[in-house]
DOTORDREN-512176 format. One record per residue (C-alpha): x, y, z. Coordinates in pm, 1 decimal. Layout:
BEGIN
@xx->X; yy->Y; zz->Z;
...
END
This chain:
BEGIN
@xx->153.2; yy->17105.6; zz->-5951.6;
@xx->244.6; yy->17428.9; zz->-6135.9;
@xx->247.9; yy->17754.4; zz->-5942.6;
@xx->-12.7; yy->18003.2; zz->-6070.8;
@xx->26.4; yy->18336.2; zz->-6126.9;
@xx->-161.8; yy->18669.7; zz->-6237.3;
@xx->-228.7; yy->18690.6; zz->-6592.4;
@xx->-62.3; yy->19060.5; zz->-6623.7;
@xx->-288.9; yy->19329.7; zz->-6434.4;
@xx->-587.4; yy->19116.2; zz->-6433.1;
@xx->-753.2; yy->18897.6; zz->-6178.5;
@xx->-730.3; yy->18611.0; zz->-6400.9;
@xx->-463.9; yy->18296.7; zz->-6275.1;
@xx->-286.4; yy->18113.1; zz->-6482.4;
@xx->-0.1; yy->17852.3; zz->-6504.0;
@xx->331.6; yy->17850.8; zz->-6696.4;
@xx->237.3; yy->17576.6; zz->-6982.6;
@xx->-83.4; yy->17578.8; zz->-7092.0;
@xx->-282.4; yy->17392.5; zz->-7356.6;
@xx->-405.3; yy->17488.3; zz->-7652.4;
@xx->-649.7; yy->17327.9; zz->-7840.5;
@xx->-584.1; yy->17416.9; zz->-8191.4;
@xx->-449.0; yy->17098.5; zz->-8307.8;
@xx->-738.8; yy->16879.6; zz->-8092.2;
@xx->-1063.1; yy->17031.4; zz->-8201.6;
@xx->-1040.8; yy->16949.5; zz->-8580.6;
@xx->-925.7; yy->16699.6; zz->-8807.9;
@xx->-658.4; yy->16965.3; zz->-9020.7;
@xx->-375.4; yy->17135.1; zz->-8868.7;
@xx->-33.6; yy->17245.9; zz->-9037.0;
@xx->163.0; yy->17142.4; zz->-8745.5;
@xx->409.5; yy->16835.8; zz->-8899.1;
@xx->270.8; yy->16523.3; zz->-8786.5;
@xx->-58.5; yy->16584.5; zz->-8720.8;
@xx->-265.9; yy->16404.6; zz->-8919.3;
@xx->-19.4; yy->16069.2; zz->-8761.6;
@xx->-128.0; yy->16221.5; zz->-8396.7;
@xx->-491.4; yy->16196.8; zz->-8480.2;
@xx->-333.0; yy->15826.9; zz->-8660.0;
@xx->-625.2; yy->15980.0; zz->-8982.2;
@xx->-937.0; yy->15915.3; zz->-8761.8;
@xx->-1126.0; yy->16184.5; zz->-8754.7;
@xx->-1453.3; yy->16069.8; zz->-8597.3;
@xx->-1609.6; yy->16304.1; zz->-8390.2;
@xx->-1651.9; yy->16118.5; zz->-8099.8;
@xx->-1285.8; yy->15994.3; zz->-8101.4;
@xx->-1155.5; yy->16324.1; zz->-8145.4;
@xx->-1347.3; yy->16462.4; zz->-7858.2;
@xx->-1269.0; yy->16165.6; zz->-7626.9;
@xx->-890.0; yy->16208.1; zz->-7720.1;
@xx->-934.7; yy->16557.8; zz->-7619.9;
@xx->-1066.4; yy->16498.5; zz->-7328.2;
@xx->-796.3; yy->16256.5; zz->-7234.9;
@xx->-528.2; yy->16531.5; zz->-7266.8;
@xx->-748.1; yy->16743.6; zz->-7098.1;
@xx->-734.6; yy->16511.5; zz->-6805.6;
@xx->-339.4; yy->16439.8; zz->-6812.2;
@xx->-302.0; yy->16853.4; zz->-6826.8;
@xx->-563.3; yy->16956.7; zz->-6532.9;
@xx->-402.1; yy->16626.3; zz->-6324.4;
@xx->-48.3; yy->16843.1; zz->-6402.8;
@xx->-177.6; yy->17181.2; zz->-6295.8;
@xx->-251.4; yy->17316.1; zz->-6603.4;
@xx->-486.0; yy->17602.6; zz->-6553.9;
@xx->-490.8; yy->17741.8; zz->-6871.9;
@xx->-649.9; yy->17640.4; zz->-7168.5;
@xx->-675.5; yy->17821.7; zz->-7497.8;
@xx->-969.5; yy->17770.7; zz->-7795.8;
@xx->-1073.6; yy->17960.1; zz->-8101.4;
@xx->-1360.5; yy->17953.2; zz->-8301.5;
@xx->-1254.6; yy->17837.3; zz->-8584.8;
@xx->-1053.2; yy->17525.0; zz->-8417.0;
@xx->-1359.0; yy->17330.2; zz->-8533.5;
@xx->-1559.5; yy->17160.6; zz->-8228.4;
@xx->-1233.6; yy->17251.6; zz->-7999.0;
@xx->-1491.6; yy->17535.4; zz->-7749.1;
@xx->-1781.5; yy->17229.1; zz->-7770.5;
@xx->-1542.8; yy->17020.5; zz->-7653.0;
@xx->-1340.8; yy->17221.3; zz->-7385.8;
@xx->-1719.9; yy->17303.3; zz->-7275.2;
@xx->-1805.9; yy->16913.0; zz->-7215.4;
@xx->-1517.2; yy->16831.8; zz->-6999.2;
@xx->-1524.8; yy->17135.0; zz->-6786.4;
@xx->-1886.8; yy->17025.4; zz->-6724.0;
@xx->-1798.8; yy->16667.4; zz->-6721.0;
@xx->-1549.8; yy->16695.2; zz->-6517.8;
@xx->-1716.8; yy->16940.0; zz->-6241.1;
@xx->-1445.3; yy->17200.0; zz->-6278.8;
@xx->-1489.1; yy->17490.7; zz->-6051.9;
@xx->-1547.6; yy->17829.4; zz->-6266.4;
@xx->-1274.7; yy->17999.0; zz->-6025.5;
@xx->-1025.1; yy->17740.7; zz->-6100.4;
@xx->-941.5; yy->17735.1; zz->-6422.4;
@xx->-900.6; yy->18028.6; zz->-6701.3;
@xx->-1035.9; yy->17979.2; zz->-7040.0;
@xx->-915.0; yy->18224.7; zz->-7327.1;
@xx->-1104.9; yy->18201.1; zz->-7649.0;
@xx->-1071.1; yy->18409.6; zz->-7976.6;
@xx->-1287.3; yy->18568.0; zz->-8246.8;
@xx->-1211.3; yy->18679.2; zz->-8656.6;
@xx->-1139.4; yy->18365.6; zz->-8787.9;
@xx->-1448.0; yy->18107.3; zz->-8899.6;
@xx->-1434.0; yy->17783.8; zz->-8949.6;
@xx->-1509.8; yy->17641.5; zz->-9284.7;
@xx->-1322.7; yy->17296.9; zz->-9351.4;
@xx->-1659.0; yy->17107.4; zz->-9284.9;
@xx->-1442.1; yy->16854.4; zz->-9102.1;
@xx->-1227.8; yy->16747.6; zz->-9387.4;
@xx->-846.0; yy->16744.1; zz->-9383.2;
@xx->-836.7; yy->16871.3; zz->-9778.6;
@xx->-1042.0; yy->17155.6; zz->-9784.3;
@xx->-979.3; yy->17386.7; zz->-10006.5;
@xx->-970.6; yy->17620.9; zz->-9736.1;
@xx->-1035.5; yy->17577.7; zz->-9350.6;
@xx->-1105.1; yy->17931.1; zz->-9231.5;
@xx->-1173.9; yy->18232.2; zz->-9317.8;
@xx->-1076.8; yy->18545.3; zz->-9167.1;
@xx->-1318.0; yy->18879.2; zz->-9114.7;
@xx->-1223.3; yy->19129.7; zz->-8809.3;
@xx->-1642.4; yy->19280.1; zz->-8906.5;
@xx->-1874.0; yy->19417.2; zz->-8582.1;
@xx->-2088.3; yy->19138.1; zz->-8697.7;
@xx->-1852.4; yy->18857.9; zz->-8703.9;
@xx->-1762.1; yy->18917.2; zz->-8314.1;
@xx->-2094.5; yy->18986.6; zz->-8251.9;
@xx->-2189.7; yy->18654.9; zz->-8369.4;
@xx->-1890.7; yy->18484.1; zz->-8259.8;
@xx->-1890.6; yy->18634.0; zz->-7884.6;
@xx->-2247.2; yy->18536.7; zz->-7894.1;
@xx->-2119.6; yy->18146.3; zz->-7955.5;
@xx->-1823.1; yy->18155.9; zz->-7749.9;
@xx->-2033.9; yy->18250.6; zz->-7470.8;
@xx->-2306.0; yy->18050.0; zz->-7566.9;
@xx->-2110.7; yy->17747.9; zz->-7512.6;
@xx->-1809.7; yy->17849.9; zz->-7269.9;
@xx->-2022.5; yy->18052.0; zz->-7057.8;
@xx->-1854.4; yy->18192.7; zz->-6690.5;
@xx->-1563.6; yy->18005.1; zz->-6766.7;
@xx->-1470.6; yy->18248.0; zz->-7059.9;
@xx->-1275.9; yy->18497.1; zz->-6888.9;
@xx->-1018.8; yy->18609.1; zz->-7212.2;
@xx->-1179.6; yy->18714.0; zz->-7535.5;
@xx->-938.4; yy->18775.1; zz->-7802.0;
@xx->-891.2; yy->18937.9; zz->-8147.9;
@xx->-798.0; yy->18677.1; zz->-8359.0;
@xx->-434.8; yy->18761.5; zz->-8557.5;
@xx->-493.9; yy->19106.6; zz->-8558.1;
@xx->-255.4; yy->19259.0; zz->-8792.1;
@xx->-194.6; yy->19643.2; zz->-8921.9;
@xx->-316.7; yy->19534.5; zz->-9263.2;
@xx->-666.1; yy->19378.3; zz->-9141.0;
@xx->-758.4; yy->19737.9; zz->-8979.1;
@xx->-935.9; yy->19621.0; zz->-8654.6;
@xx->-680.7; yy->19836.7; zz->-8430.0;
@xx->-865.8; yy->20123.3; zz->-8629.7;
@xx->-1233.9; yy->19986.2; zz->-8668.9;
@xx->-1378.8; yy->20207.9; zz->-8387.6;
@xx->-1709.9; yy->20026.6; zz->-8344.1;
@xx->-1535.8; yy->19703.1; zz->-8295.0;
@xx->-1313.7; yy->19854.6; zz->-8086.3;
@xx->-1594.7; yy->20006.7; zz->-7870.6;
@xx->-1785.2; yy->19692.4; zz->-7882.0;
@xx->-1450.6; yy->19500.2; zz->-7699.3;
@xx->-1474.6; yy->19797.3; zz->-7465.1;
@xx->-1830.9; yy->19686.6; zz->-7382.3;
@xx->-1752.6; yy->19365.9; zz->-7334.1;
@xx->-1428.5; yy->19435.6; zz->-7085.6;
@xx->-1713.1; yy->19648.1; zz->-6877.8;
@xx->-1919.0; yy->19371.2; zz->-6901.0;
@xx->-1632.5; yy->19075.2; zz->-6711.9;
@xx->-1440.4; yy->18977.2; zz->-6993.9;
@xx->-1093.7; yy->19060.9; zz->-7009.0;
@xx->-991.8; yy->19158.5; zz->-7372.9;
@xx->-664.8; yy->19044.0; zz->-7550.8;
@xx->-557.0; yy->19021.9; zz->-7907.2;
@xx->-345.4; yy->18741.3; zz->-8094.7;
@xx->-57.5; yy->18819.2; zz->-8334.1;
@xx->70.0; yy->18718.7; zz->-8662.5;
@xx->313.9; yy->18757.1; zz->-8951.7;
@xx->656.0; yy->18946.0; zz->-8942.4;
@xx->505.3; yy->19292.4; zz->-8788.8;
@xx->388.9; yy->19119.3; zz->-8464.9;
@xx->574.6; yy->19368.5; zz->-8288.6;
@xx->470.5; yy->19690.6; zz->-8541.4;
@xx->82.8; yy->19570.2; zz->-8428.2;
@xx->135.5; yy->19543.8; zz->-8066.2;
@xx->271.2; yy->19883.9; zz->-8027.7;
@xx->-6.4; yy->20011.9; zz->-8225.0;
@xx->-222.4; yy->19780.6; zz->-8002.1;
@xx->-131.0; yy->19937.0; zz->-7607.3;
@xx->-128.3; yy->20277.6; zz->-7718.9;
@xx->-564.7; yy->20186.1; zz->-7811.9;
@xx->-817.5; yy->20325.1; zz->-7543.1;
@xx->-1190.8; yy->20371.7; zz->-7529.1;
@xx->-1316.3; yy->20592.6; zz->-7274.6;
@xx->-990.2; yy->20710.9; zz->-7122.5;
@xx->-952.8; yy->20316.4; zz->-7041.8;
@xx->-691.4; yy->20051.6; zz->-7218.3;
@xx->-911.6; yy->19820.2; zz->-7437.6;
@xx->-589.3; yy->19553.5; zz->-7433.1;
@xx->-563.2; yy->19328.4; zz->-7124.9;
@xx->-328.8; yy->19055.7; zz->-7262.8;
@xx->-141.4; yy->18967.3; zz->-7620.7;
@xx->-54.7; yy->18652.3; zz->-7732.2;
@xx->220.5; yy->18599.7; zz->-7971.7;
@xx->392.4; yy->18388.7; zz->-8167.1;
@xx->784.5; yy->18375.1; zz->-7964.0;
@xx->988.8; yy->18103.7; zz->-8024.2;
@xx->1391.7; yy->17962.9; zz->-8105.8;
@xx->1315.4; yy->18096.0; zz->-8487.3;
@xx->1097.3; yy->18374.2; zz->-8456.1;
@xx->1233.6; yy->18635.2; zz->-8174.2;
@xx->1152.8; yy->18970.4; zz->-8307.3;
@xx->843.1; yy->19063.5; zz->-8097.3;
@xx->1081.5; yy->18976.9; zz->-7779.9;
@xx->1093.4; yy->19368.0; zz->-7716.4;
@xx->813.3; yy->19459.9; zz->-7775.0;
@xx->659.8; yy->19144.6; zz->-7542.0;
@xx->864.4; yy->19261.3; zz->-7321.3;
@xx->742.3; yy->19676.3; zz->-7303.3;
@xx->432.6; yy->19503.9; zz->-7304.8;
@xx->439.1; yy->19291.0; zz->-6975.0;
@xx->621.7; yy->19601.6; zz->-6800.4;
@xx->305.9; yy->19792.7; zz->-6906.2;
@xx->108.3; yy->19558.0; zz->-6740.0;
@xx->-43.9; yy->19329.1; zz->-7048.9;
@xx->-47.0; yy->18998.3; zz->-6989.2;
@xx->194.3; yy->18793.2; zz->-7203.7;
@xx->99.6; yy->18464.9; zz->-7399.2;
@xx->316.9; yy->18288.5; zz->-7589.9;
@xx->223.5; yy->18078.4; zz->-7864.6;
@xx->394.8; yy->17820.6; zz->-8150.8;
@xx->654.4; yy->17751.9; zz->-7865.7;
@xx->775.8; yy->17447.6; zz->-8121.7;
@xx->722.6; yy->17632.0; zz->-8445.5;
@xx->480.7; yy->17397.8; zz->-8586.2;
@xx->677.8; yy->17110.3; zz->-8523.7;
@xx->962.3; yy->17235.2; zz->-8725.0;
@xx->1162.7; yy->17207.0; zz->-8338.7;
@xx->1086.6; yy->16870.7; zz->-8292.6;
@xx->1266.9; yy->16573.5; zz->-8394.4;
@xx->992.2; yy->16525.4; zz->-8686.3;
@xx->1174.3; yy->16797.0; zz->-8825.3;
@xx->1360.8; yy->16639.4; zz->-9157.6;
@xx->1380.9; yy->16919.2; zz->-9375.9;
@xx->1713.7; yy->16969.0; zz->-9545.1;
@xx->1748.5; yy->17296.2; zz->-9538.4;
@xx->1673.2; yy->17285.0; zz->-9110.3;
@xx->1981.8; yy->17030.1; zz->-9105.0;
@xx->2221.7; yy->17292.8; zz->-8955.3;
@xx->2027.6; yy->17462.8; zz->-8725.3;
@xx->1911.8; yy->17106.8; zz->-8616.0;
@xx->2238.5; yy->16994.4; zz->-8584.4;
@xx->2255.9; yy->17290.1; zz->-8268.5;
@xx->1968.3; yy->17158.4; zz->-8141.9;
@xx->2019.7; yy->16797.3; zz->-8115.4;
@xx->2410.7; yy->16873.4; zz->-7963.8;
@xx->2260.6; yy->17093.9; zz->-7663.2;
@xx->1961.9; yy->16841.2; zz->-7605.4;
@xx->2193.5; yy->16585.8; zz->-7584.0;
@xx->2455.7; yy->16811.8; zz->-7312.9;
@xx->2163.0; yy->16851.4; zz->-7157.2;
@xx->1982.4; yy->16530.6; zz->-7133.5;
@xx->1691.5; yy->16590.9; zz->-7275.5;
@xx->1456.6; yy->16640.4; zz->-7595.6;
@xx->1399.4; yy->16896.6; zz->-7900.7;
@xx->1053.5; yy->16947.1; zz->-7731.2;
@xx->1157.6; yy->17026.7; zz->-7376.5;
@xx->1477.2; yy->17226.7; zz->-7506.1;
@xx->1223.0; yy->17416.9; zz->-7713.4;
@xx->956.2; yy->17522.6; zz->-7428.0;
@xx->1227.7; yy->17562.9; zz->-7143.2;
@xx->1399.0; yy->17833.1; zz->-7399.7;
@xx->1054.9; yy->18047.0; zz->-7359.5;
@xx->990.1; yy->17943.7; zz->-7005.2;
@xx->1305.7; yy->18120.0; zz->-6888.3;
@xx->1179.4; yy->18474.4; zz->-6987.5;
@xx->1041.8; yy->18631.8; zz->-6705.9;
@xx->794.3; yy->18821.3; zz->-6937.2;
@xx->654.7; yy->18522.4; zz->-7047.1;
@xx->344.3; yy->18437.4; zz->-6819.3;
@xx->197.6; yy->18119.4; zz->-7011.8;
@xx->384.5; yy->17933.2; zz->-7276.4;
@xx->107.7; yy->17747.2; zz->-7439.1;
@xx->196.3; yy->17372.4; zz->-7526.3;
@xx->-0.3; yy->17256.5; zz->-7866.0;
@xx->18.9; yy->16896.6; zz->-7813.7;
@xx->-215.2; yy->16680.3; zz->-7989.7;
@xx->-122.7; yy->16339.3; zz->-7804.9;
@xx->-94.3; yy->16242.3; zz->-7393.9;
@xx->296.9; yy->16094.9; zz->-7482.0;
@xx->323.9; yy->16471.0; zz->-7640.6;
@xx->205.1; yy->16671.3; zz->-7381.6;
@xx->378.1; yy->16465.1; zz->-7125.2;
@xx->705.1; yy->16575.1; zz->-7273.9;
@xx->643.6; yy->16878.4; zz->-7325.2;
@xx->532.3; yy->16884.7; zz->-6905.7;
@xx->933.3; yy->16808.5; zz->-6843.4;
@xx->1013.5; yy->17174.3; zz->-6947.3;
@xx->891.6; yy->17292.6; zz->-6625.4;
@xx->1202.1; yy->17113.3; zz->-6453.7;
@xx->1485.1; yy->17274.2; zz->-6675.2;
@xx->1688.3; yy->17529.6; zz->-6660.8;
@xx->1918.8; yy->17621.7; zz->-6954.4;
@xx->2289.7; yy->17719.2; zz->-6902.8;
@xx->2447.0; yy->18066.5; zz->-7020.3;
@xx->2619.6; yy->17853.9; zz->-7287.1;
@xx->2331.3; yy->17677.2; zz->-7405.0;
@xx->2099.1; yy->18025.1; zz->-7434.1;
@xx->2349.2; yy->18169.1; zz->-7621.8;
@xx->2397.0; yy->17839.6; zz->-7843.4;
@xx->2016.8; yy->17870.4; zz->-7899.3;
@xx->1946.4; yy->18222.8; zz->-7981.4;
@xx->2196.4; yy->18170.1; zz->-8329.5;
@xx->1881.1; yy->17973.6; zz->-8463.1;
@xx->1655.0; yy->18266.2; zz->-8486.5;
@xx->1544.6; yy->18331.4; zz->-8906.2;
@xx->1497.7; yy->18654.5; zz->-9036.0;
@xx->1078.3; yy->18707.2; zz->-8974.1;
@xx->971.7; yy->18729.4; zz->-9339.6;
@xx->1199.5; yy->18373.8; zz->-9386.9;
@xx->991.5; yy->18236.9; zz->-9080.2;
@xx->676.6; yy->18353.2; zz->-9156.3;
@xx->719.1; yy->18226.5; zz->-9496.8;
@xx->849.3; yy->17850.7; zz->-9396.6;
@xx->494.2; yy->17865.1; zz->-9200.4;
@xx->260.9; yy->17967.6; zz->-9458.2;
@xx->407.0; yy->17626.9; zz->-9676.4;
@xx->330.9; yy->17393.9; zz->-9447.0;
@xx->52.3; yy->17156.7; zz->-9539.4;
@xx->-239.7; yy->17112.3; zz->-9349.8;
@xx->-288.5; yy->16709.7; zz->-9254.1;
END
């Protein structure tokens, strides 16, 4: 069982790993592998029972917190059914959901596109409406979906009012961050208030062996008392051992050699790299499969060496090479 812990200054607990359910709630994903994961069946029913399922093998490992989005398809339906299924207690768990993205891939894997992105009054009106409508108490972390400088929402004052409304009214209010300016945004982000109050309880953000330039910036965060998510822990599968590309043969190369000093997997070496960062209060695991997720659970028992964190932190790409790499992976 995981220890919990405060989710930065708010009353919400959480545990280290978490789940999230982007990869579970629909049939396309761009994380490598996927579409072998859900081995191409993508009937409704067996996607939510194989949900469920990892669900059950997450909440049976202490996993406290799980993390949805609107447009992950049927993921909030289907979070919503187990927790009811299952008799969860509202206290015990914490359920973070998101809003600005809507889903539009009809529940095909080639869709031409599978969401579409509007950070509008009226799309989180509507889609705090639906969130609620189906996660109900358990909601306790509403978040701006990829909020970026470019989109504007950090300076759309009625939306930013509205999030203030709905902090007074129990939710706790985060936003989600993308692209090479994560850290540019987040700044922006904690210095927001409506009121004379903070409108940002928490950020989640993309932190991993390739992508470490919002590491300062998470880190002023936490010590201001924001509650620190970290997401894409494996990169999309590109730090995993389904990772053939040629050009990733040197920095996989690193990988596999302190894995292997270290007696364990790509996976676990991946997740225990982010789990060592104080700062860091959830590191959410994206597995798709029980075998998956019960890899990924074995990061909670390692501890890197001084030789192996500095082996590690070579890998990091330039962010407009990462961010790139991400935006060509195909969705299967």
């Amino acid at each position: 069982m995981q220890p919990s812990r405060r989710l930065g200054e708010t009353n919400l607990l959480v545990s280290r790993l978490g789940l999230g359910l982007a990869a579970l709630g629909r049939p396309g994903y761009m994380t490598i592998g996927h579409a072998t994961d859900l081995a191409h069946d993508y009937d409704a029913a067996t996607m939510e029972a194989r949900t469920h399922a990892v669900l059950d093998q997450a909440w049976a490992a202490g996993v406290r917190y799980f993390d949805t989005a609107r447009s992950y398809g049927r993921a909030e339906e289907f979070l919503a059914h187990w927790l009811v299924a299952r008799g969860i207690p509202r206290g015990a768990v914490t359920i973070g959901s998101k809003w600005g993205y809507t889903y539009t891939a009809g529940w095909r894997v080639d869709a031409p596109q599978h969401e579409v992105k509007e950070h509008s009054l009226a799309v989180l009106a509507r889609q705090a409406g639906e969130s609620r409508a189906l996660l109900g108490n358990y909601l306790g972390l509403y978040q701006i979906h990829s909020a970026t400088l470019e989109s504007g929402v950090l300076d759309n004052q009625p939306v930013l009012e509205e999030l203030g409304r709905l902090r007074a009214d129990g939710l706790r209010i985060g936003l989600t961050l993308s692209g090479p300016r994560q850290a540019d945004t987040l700044r922006r982000a904690i210095e927001i208030e409506v009121e004379g109050k903070r409108v940002f309880d928490c950020v989640q953000a993309t932190w991993n062996m390739l992508e470490t330039s919002a590491g300062p910036a998470l880190q002023a965060a936490h010590a201001a008392g924001l509650g620190v998510i970290v997401k894409e822990p494996l990169a999309n599968g590109r730090l995993t051992d389904r990772n053939r590309d040629s050009g990733f043969a040197s920095r996989r190369t690193v990988l596999e050699a302190v894995a292997a000093r270290l007696g364990t997997t790509l996976d676990v070496l991946a997740l225990a790299f982010i789990l060592g960062r104080h700062w860091a209060d959830v590191v959410l695991s994206g597995a798709a499969t029980e075998p998956h997720l019960r890899s990924n659970l074995r990061a909670l028992t390692v501890s890197l060496d001084e030789q192996s964190q500095q082996e590690l932190e070579t890998l990091a790409e330039p962010p407009e090479q990462y961010w790139a790499t991400r935006g060509r992976l195909p969705w299967n």
